[in-house]
N, C-alpha and C positions, 0 to 999 in steps of 0.2 A: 804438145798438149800439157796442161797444165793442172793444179790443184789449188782449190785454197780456204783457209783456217782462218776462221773472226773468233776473234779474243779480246775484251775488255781488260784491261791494266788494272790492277789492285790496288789500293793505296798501300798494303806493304811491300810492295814492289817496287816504293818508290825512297832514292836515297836522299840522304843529305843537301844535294843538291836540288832537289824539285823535283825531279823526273824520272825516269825508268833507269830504274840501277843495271849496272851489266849482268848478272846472274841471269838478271827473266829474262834478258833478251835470247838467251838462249836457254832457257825455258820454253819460251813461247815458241822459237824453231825447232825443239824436242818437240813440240805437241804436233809442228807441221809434218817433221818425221814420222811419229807414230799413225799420222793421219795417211802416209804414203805406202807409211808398212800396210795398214788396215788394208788399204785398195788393191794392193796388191798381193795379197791372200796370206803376207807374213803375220796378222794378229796372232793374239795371244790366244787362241784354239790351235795356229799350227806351233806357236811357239812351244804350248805346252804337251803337243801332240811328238813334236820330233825333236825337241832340244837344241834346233836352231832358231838362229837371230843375225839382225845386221848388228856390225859392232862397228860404230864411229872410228877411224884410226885417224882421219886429218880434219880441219874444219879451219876456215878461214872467215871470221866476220868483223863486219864493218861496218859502226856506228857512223851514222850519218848525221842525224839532227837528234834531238829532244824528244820524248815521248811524254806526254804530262798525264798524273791521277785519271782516272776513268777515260781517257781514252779507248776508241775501239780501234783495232788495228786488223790490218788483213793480211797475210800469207802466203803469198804464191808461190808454188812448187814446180819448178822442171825439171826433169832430167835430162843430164845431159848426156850419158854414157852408161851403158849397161854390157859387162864381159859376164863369163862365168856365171864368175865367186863376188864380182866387185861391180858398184853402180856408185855414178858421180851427180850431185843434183846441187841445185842451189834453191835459197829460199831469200824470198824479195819480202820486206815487211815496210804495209805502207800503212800510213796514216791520211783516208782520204787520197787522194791523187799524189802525194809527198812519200818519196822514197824514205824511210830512215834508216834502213837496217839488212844488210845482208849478207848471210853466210852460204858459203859451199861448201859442200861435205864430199868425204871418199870413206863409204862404208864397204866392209866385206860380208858376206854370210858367211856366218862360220857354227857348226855343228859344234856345241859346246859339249857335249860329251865325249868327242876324240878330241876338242882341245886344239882344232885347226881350221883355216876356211874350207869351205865345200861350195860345188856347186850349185846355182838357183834351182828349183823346182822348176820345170817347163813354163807353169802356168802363172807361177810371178816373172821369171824372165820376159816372157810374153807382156805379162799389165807394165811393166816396167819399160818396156822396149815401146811400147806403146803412148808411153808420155813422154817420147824423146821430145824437144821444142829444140829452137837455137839458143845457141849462149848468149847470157849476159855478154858484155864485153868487159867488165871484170873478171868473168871464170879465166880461173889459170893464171892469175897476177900473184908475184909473190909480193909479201910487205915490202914497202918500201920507203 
C-alpha cells in the first residue's frame, strides 16, 4: 500500500542549470515523509504530546532525469520494513508517467527527551505495517 504527495516546483528551486536543484529534491521527499508521519499518527500533536519523532539516520537518492520550473510532480511512498524502533520506505518521484527521482530512507523513532530510539506506538506500528508494498528493485543497492 502506498501514499502519495503532488508538489508543483518553484522557480527558486530551480539551479543554474534549468532545472530542479538537489536540495528540493529532497525537500519535496521531506514533505512525502511528513505526509507518512501525518498518517500514521506521528504528527505534530503526538510529536508535541510525547517528544518523540522519526529521525532520518540513512537515505539513499537518485536523480534520474530533469525536473523543469513549474512542474507538478508526484510522490509515492512505500514501505518496506517496519521493526520496533525502526521503518524502512522509499519515495518514487514522477513527473507524469517518468521516473525522476528516488530516495530510500531508514528512519528510527526516538524519544528525544531520553536521547535514544524507542519503540512505535501500537497504533503507528500498525498504519505503518499496513502500507507494507514490494520493493522497488533498487531498495538495498549500495552506490556504485
Amino acid at each position: 500500500m502506498s501514499g502519495e504527495l503532488v508538489q508543483r516546483i518553484r522557480p527558486e528551486w530551480i539551479d543554474y542549470n534549468g532545472h530542479l536543484s538537489e536540495p528540493y529534491y529532497v525537500l519535496v521527499f521531506g514533505y512525502a515523509t511528513d505526509a507518512l508521519m501525518d498518517g500514521a499518527g506521528l504528527d505534530t500533536g503526538y510529536r508535541e504530546r510525547t517528544g518523540c519523532s522519526l529521525y532520518t539516520v540513512e537515505a539513499h537518492i537518485r536523480y534520474l532525469r530533469e525536473v523543469p520550473v513549474d512542474a507538478e510532480v508526484a510522490v509515492r511512498t512505500v514501505v518496506l520494513e517496519v521493526g520496533a524502533k525502526k521503518v524502512r520506505f522509499c519515495h518514487e518521484m514522477r513527473l507524469g508517467t517518468t521516473l525522476v527521482a528516488t530516495e530510500e530512507l531508514l528512519a528510527l523513532h526516538v524519544d528525544q527527551h531520553a536521547g535514544r530510539s524507542a519503540p512505535f506506538p501500537d497504533s503507528a506500528a500498525a498504519v505503518l505495517r499496513g502500507r507494507i508494498g514490494p520493493a522497488p528493485d533498487y531498495a538495498g543497492r549500495a552506490i556504485g
